[in-house]
N, C-alpha and C positions, 0 to 999 in steps of 0.2 A: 504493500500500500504506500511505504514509505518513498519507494523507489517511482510510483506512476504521480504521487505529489510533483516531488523534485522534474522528472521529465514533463508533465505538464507545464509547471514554472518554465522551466528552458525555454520549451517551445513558445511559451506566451514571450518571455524574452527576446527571443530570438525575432519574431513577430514584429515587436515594436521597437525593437532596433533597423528592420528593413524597411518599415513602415518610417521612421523619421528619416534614413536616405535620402528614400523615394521621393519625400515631400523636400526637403533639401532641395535634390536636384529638379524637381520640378519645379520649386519656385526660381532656380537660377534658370530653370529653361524659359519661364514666362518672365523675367526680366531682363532675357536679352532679346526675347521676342518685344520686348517696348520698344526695341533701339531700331532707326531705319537708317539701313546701308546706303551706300552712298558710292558706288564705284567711280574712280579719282586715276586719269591717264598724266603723270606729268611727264615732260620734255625730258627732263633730264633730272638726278638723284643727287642734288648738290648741298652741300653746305649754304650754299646762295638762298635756298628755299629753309632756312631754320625756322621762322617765325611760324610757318605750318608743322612741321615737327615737331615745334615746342606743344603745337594747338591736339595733335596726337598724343604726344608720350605726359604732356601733364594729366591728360583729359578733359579736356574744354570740350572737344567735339562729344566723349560721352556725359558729361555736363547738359549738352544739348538733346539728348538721346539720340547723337548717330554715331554710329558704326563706320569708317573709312577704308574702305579695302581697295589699296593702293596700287596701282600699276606702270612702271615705267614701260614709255613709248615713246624713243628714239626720236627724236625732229617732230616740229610745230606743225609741220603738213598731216604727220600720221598722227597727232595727239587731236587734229581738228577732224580726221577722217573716224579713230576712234569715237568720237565723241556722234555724229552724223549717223553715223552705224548704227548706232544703241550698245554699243560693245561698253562703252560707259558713260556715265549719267556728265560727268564735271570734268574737264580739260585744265591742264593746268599748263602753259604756255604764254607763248608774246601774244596777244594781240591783235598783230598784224594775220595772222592764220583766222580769224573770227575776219576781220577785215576782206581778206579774198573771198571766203565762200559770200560773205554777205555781196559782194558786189556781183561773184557767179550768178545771181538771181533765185539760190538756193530760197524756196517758199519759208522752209523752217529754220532760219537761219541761226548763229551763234550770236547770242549775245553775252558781253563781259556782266557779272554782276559784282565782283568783288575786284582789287587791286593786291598784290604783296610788295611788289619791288618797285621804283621808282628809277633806276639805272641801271648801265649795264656790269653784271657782276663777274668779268671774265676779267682775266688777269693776264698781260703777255709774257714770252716765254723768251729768253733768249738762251742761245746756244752757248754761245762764248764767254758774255761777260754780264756782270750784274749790272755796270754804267749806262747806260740807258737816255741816250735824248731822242725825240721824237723824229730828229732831223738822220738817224740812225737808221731809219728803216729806208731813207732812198736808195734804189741799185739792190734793194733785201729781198728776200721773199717770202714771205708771209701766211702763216696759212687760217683761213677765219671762217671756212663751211658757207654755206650757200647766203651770197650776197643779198637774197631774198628773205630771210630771217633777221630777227634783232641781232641778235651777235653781230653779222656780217653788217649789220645796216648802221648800228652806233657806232663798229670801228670807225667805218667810213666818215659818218658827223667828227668823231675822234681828230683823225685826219683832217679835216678840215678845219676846224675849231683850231686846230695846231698850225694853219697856214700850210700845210704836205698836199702837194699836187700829188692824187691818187696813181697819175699815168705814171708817175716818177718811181711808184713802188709795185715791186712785182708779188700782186694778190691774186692768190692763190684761191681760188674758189669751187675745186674737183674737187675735195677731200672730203666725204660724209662728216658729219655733226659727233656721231660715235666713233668715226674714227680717226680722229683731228690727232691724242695723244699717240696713239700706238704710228702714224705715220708718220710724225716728228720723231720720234724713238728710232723709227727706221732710215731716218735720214734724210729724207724731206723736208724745204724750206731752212730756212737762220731763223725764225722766232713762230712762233703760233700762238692764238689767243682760247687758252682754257681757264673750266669754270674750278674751282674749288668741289671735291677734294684732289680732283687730275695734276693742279696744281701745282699746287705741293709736295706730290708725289713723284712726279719729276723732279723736281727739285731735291728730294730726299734721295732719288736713286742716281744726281748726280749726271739727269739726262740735261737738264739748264738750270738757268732765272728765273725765277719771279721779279721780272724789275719796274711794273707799272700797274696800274689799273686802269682797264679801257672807261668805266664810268664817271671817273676822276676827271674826264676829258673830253665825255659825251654829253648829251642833253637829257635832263631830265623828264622822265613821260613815261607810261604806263608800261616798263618792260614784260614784267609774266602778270599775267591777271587769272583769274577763272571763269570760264566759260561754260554755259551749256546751252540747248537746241532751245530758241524760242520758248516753244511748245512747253515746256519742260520746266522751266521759269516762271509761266503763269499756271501750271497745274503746280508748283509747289516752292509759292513765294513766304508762307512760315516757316519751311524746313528750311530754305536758303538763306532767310534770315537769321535761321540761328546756326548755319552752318559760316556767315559771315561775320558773327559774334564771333564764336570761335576763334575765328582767325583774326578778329581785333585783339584779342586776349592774347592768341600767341606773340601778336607782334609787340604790343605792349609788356610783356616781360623780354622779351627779348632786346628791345631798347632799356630796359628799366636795369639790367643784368650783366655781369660780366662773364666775360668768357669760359672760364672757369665750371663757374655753377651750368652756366646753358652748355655746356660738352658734357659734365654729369647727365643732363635731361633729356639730350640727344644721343647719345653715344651709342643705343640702342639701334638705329638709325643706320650708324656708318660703325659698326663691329669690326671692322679690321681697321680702323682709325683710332689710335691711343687719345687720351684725354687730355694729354699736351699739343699734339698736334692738331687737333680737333678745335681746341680751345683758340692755338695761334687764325686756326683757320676764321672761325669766327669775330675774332677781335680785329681780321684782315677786312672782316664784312665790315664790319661796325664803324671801322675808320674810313671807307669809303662811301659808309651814308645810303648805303645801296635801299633799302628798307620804305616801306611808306609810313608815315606816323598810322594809319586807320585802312582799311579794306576802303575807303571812299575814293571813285577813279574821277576826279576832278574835269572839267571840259578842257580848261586849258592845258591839259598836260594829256590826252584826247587828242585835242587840235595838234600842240608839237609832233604824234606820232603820226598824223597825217597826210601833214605837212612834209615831216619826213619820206614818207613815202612815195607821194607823188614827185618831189624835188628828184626821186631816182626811177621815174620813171615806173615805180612798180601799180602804182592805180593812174587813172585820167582824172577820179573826180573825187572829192572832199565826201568822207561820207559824216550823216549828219549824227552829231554827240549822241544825242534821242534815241536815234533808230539802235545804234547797236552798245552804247550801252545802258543797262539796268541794274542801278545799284540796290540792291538788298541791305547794305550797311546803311543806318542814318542816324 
């Protein structure tokens, strides 16, 4: 009798130990069903972009209940074709890629609703020496990925800003976007223009310089913004607005912060990047000012990228502030 007590017990035990699991995991399963995903194509996986990182690894974004399931997509052409597709909801890119399909007469087109960066955050490379004057690059050759992208387009303002007649230097504009680092490695061009952490990792392995920053030199204007399809933006102008908080918030500790502590918060981020190098990386952002104070893409800084653009021939006509972008931050 003694023995069917005791194994009763057990079994009621045992019962209400699978029975609290169960309930455990089930309430973790319906509070991650509150959170709505968000799939997120960016251009490129840089140090450049912290202030969205910070907005991940603090959790701002689950602050807001989304989910960000992130996906790098090589060049602003495939981050806008991604986004077209439905392959993901949010681009993360220049701009000027939201700017072409709008003017293709694409019905559902891209509009910007958020800003990150204000300039351009590439850094040039030199081969030989860390000394470094602008007037260096004539007779050079140069390598900067398709002259149609922001990289390629602020060098150029760069260049100009600096008085450097472009025909004078030899720009390099065959070399894909992804593959800028590994074909200066292989012997191509006297200097190239990469983003952080490529950087510095050249530099660490002894392949060049770091001896400038191209936004140091270019015009201020809406370099990566976030984009998504029209359509997409008025069926879900609450979610994006807290997906645009978010990203006020990361950018705000990340002005607020020094290097140091924001390479603890990212570090997660870039794993094969030490938390000194990480940290120089980001202090390299910080002093070039690259950053927006808020997610708000201003008109006149709109109009500069334009303006830009048409000055090179890549659009015929001014598109209007209005049409393409939609700020969700206010």
């Amino acid at each position: 009798m003694k023995k069917k007590i005791i194994l009763s017990l057990t079994i009621i035990v045992f019962i209400v130990v699978i029975s609290l699991i169960l309930g455990l995991f089930l309430k973790k399963d319906n509070k991650n069903n509150d959170f709505t995903t968000i799939k997120v194509s960016e251009v490129t996986h840089s140090v450049f972009y912290t202030p969205f990182y910070v907005a991940i690894e603090n959790g701002y974004f689950k602050d807001e209940g989304i989910n960000i399931d992130l996906m790098l997509v090589s060049g602003s052409d495939n981050v806008a074709a991604s986004v077209l597709s439905n392959d993901t909801e949010v681009g993360l890119a220049g701009p000027e890629s939201a700017t072409y399909v709008y003017l293709g007469k694409e019905k559902d087109y891209l509009q910007v609703f958020a800003g990150l960066t204000k300039r351009d955050g590439q850094f040039i490379i030199s081969r030989n020496s860390k000394d470094f004057k602008w007037t260096d690059l004539i007779g050079k050759e140069i390598l900067i990925g398709r002259s149609t992208g922001m990289p390629g387009l602020s060098f150029l303002r760069a260049l100009e800003n600096e008085g450097i007649d472009k025909s004078k230097v030899k720009i390099n504009e065959s070399v894909e976007f992804a593959e800028l680092s590994g074909a200066f490695i292989g012997g191509e061009g006297d200097y190239v223009n990469l983003f952080e952490p490529l950087a510095s990792k050249l530099e660490q392995n002894k392949n060049g310089y770091v001896v400038t920053s191209v936004g140091a030199y270019s015009d201020d204007f809406p370099y990566t913004a976030f984009y998504a399809r029209k359509s997409y933006i008025q069926k879900n102008k609450d979610l994006l607005k807290k997906f645009s908080n978010a990203i006020a918030k990361g950018i705000t500790y990340t002005l607020n912060n020094d290097g140091n502590e924001i390479a603890k918060i990212i570090q997660k981020q870039f794993s094969d990047t030490s938390l000194d190098d990480l940290s120089v990386m980001i202090n390299r952002y910080k002093e070039a000012d690259v950053w927006l104070d808020n997610p708000f893409v201003e008109e006149k800084f709109f109009n500069t990228l334009t303006d830009l653009l048409k000055e090179n021939g890549l659009i015929k006509e001014k598109v209007n502030y209005k049409d393409l972008v939609n700020n969700m931050y206010e």
